[in-house]
PDB file of N, CA, C and O in Angstrom:
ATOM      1  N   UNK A   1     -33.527   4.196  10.087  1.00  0.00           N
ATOM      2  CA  UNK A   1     -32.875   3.300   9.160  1.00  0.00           C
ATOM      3  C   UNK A   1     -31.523   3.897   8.771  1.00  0.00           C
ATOM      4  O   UNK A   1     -31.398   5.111   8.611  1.00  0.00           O
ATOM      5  N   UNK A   2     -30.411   2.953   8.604  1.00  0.00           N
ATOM      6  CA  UNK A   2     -29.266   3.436   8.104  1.00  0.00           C
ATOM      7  C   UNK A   2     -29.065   2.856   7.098  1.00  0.00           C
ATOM      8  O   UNK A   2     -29.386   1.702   6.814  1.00  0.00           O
ATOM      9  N   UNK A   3     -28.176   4.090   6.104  1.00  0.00           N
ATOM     10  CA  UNK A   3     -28.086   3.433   4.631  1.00  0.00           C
ATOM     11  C   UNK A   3     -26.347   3.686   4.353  1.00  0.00           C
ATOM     12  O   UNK A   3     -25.781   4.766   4.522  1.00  0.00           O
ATOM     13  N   UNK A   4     -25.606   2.256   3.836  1.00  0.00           N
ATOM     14  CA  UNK A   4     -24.911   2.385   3.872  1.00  0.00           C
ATOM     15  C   UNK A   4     -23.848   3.037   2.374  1.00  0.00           C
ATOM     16  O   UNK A   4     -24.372   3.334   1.301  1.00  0.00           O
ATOM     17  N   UNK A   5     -23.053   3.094   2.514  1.00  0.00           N
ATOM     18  CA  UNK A   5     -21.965   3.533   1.297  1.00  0.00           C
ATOM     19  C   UNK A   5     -22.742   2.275   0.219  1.00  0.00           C
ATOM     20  O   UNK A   5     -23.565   1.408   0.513  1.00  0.00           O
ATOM     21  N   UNK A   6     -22.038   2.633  -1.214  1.00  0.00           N
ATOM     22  CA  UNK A   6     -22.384   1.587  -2.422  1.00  0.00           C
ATOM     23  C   UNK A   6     -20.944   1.165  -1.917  1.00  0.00           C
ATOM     24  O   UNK A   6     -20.225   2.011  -1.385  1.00  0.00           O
ATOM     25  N   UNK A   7     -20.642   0.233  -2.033  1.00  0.00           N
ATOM     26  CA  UNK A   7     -19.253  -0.928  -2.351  1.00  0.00           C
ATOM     27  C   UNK A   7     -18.394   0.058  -3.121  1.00  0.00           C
ATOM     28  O   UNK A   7     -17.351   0.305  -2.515  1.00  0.00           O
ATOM     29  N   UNK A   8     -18.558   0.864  -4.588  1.00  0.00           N
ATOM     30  CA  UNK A   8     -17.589   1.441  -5.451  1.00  0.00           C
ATOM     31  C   UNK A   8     -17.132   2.808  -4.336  1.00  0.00           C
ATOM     32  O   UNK A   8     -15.989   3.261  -4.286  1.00  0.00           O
ATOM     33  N   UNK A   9     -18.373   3.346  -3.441  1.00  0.00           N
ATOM     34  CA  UNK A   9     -17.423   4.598  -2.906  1.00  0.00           C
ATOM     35  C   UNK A   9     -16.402   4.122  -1.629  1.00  0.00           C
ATOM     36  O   UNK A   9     -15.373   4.714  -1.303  1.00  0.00           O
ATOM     37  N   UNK A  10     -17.055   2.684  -0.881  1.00  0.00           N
ATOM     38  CA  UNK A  10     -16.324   2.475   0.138  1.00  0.00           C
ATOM     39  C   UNK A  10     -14.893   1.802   0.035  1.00  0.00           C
ATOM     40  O   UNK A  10     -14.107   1.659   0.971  1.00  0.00           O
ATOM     41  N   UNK A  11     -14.709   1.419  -1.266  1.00  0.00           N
ATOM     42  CA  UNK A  11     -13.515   1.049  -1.478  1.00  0.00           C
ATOM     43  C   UNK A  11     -12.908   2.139  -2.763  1.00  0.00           C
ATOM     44  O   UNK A  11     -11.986   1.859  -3.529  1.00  0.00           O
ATOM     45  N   UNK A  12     -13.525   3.147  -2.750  1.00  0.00           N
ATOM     46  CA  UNK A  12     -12.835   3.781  -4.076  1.00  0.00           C
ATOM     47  C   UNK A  12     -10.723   3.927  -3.539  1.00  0.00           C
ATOM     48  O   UNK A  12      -9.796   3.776  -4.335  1.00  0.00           O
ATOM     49  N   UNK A  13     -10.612   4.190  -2.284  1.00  0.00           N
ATOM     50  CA  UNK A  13      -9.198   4.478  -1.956  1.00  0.00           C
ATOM     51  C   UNK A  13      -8.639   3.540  -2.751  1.00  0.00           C
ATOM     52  O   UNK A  13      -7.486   3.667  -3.164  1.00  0.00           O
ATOM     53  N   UNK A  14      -9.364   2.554  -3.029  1.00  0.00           N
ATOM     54  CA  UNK A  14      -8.305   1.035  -3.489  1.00  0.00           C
ATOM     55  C   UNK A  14      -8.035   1.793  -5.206  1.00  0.00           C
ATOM     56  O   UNK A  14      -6.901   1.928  -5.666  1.00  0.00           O
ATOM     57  N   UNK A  15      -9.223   2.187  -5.913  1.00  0.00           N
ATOM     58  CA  UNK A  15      -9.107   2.218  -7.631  1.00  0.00           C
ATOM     59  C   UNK A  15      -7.756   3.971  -7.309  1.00  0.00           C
ATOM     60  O   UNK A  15      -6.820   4.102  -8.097  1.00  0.00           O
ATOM     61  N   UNK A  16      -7.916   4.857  -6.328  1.00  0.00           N
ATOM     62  CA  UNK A  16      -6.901   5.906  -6.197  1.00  0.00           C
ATOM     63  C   UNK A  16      -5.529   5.770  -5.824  1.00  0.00           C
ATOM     64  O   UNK A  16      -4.837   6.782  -5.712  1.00  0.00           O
ATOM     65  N   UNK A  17      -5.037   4.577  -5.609  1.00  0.00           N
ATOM     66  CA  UNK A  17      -4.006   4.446  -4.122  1.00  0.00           C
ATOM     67  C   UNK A  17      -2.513   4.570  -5.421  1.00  0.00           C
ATOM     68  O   UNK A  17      -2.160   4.085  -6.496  1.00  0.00           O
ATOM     69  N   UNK A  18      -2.242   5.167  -4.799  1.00  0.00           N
ATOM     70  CA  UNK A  18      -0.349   5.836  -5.462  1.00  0.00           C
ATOM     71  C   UNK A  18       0.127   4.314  -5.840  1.00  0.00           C
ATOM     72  O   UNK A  18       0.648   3.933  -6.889  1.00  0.00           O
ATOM     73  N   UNK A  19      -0.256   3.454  -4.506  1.00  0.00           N
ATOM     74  CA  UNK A  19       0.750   1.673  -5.079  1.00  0.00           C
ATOM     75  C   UNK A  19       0.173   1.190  -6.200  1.00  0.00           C
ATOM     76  O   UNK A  19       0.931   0.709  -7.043  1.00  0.00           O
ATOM     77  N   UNK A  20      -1.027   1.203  -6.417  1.00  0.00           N
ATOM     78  CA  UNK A  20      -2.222   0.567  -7.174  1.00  0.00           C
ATOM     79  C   UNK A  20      -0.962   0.281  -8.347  1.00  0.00           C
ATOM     80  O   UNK A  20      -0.229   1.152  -8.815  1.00  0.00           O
ATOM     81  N   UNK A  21      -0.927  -1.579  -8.760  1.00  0.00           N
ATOM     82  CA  UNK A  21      -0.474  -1.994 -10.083  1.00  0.00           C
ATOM     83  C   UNK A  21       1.292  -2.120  -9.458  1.00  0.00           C
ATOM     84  O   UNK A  21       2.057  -2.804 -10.138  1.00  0.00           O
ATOM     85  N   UNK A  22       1.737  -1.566  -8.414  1.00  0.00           N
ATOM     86  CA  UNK A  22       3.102  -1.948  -7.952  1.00  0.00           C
ATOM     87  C   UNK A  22       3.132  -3.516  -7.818  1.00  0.00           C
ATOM     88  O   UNK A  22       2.105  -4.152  -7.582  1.00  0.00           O
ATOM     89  N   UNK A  23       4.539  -4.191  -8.002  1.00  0.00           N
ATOM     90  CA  UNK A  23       5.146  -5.483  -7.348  1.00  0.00           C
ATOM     91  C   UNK A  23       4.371  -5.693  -6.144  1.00  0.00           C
ATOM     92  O   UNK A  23       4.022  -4.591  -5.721  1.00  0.00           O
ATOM     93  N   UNK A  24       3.907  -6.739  -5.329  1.00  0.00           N
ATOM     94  CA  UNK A  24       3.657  -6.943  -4.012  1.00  0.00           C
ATOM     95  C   UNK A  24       5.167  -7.273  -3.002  1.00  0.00           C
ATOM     96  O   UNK A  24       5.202  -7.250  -1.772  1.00  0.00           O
ATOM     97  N   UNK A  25       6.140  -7.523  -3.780  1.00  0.00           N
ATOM     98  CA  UNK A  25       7.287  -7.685  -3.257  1.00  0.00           C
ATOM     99  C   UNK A  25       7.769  -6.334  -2.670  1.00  0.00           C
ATOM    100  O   UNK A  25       8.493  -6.297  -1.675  1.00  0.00           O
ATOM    101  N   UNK A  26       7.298  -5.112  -3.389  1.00  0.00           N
ATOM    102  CA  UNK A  26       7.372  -3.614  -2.219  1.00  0.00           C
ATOM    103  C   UNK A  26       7.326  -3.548  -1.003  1.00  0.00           C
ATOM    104  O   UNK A  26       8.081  -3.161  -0.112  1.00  0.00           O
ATOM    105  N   UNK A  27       5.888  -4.172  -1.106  1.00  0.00           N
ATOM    106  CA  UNK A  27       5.446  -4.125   0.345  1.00  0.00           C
ATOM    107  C   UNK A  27       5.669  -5.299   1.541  1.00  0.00           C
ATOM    108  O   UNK A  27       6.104  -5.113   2.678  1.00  0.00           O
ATOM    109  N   UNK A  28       5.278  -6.430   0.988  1.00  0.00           N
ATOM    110  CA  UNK A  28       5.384  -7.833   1.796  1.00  0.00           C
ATOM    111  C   UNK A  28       6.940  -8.352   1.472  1.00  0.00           C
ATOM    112  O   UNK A  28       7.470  -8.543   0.378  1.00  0.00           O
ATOM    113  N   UNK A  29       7.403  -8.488   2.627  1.00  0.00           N
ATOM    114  CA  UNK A  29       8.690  -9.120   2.999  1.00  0.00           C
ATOM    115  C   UNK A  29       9.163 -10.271   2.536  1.00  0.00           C
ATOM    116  O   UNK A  29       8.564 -11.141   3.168  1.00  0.00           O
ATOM    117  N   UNK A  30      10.247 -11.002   1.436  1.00  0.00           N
ATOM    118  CA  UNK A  30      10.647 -12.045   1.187  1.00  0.00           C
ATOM    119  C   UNK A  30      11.143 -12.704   2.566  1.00  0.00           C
ATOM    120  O   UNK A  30      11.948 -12.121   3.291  1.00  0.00           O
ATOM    121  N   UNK A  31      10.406 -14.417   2.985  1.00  0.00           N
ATOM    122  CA  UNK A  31      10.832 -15.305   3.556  1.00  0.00           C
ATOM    123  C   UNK A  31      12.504 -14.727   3.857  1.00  0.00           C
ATOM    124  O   UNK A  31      13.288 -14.683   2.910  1.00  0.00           O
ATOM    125  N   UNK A  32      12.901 -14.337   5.140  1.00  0.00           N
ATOM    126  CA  UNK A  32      13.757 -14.455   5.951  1.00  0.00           C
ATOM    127  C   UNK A  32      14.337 -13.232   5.948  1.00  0.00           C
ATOM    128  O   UNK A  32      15.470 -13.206   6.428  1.00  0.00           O
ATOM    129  N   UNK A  33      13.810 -12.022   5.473  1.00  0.00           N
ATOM    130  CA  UNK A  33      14.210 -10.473   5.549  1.00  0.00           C
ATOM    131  C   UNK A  33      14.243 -10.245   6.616  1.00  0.00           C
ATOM    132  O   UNK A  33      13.195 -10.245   7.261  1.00  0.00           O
ATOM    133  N   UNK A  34      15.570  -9.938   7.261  1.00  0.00           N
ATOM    134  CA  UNK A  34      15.668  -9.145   8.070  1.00  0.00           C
ATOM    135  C   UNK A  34      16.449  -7.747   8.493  1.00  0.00           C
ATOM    136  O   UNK A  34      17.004  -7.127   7.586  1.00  0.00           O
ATOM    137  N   UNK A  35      16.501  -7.294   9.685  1.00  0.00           N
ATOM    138  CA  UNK A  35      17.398  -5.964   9.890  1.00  0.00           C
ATOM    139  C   UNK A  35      17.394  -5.204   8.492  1.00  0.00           C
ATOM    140  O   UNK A  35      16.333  -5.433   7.911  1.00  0.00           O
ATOM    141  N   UNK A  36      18.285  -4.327   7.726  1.00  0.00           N
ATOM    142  CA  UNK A  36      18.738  -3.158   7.615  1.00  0.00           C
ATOM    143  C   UNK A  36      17.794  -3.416   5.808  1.00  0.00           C
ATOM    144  O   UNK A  36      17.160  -2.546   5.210  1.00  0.00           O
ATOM    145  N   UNK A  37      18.026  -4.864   5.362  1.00  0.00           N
ATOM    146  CA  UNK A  37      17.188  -5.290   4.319  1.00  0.00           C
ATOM    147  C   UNK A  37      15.755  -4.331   4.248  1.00  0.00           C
ATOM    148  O   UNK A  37      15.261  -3.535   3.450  1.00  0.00           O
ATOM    149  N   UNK A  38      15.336  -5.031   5.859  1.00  0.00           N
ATOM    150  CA  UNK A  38      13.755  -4.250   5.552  1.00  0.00           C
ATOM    151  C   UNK A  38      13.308  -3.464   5.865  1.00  0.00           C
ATOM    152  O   UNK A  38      12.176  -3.089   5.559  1.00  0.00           O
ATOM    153  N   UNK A  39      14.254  -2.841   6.756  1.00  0.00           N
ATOM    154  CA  UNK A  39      14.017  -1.475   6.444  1.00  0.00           C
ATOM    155  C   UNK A  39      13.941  -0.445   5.469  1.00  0.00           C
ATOM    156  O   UNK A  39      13.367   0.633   5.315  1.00  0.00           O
ATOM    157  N   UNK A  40      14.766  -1.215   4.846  1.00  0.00           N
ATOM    158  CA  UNK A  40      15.468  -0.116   3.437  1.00  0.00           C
ATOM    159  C   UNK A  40      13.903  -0.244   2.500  1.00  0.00           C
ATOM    160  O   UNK A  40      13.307   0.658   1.911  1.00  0.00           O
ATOM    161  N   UNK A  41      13.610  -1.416   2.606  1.00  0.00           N
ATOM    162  CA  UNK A  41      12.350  -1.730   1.660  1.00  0.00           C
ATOM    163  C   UNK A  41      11.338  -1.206   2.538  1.00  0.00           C
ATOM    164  O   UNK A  41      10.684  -0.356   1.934  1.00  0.00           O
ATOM    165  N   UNK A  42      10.897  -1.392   3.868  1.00  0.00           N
ATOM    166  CA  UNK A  42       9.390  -0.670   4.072  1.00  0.00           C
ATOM    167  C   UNK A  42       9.686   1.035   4.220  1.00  0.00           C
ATOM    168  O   UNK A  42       8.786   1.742   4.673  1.00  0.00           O
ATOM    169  N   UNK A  43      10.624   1.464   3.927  1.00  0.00           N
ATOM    170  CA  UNK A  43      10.866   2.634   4.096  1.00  0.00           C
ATOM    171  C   UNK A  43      10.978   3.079   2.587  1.00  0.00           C
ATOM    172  O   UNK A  43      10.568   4.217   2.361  1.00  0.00           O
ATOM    173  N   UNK A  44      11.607   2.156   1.220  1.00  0.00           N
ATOM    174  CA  UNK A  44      11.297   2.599   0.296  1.00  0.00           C
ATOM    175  C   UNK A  44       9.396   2.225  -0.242  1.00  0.00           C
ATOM    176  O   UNK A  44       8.843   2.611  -1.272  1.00  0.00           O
ATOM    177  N   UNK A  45       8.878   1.480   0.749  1.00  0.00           N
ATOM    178  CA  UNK A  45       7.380   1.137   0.383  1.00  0.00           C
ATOM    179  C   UNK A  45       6.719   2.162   0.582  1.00  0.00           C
ATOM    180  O   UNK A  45       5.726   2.549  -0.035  1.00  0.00           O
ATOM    181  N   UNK A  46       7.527   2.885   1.908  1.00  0.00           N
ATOM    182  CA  UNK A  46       6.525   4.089   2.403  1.00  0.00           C
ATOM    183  C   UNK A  46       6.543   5.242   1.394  1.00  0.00           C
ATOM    184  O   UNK A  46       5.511   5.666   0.873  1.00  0.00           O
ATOM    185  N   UNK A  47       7.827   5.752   1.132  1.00  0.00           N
ATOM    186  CA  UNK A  47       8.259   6.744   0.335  1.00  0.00           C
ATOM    187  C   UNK A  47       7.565   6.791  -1.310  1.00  0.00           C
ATOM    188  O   UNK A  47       7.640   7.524  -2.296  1.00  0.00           O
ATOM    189  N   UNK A  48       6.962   5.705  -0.964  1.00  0.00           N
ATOM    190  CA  UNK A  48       6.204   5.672  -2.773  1.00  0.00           C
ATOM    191  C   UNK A  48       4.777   6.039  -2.263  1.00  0.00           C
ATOM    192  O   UNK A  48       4.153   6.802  -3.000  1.00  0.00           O
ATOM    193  N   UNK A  49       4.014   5.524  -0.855  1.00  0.00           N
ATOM    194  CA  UNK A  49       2.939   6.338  -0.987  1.00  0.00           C
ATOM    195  C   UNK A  49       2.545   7.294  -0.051  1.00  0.00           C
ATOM    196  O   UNK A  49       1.570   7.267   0.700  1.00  0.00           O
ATOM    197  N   UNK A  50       3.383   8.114  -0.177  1.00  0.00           N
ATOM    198  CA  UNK A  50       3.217   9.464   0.455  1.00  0.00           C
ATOM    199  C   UNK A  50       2.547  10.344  -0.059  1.00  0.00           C
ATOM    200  O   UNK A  50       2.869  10.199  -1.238  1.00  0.00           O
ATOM    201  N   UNK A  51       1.806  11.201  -0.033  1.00  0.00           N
ATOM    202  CA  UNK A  51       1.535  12.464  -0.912  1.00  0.00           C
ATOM    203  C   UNK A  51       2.108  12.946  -1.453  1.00  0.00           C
ATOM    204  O   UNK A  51       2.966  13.445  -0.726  1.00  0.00           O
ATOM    205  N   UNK A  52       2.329  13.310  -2.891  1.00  0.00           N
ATOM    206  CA  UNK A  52       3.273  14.324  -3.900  1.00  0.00           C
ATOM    207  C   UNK A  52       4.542  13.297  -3.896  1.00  0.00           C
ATOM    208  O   UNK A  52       5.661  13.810  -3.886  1.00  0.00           O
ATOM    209  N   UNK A  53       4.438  11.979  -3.903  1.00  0.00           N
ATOM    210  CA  UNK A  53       5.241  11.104  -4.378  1.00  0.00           C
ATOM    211  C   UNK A  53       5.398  10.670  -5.768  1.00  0.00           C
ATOM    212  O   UNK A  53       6.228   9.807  -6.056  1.00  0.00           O
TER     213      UNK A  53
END
């Protein structure tokens, strides 16, 4: 028999995550972003959840 995780440990990353409570506009792209725009943004999305950010 296999027993799986409770729901609270298999999603605990979600209640820990550095973004947790950020804008969703960080991450997901406004209708018609393109080139140097989104980069600048998924690269400032990344830079927020890095370790020791």
């Amino acid at each position: 028999m296999r027993w799986t995780k409770p729901l609270s440990e298999a999603w605990k990353w979600q209640a820990d995550a550095a973004c947790r409570g950020m804008d969703s506009s960080v991450f997901f792209s406004p209708t018609g972003e393109r080139g140097p725009a989104r980069r600048r943004r998924e690269e400032a999305a990344r830079s927020r959840t890095r370790p020791g950010s």
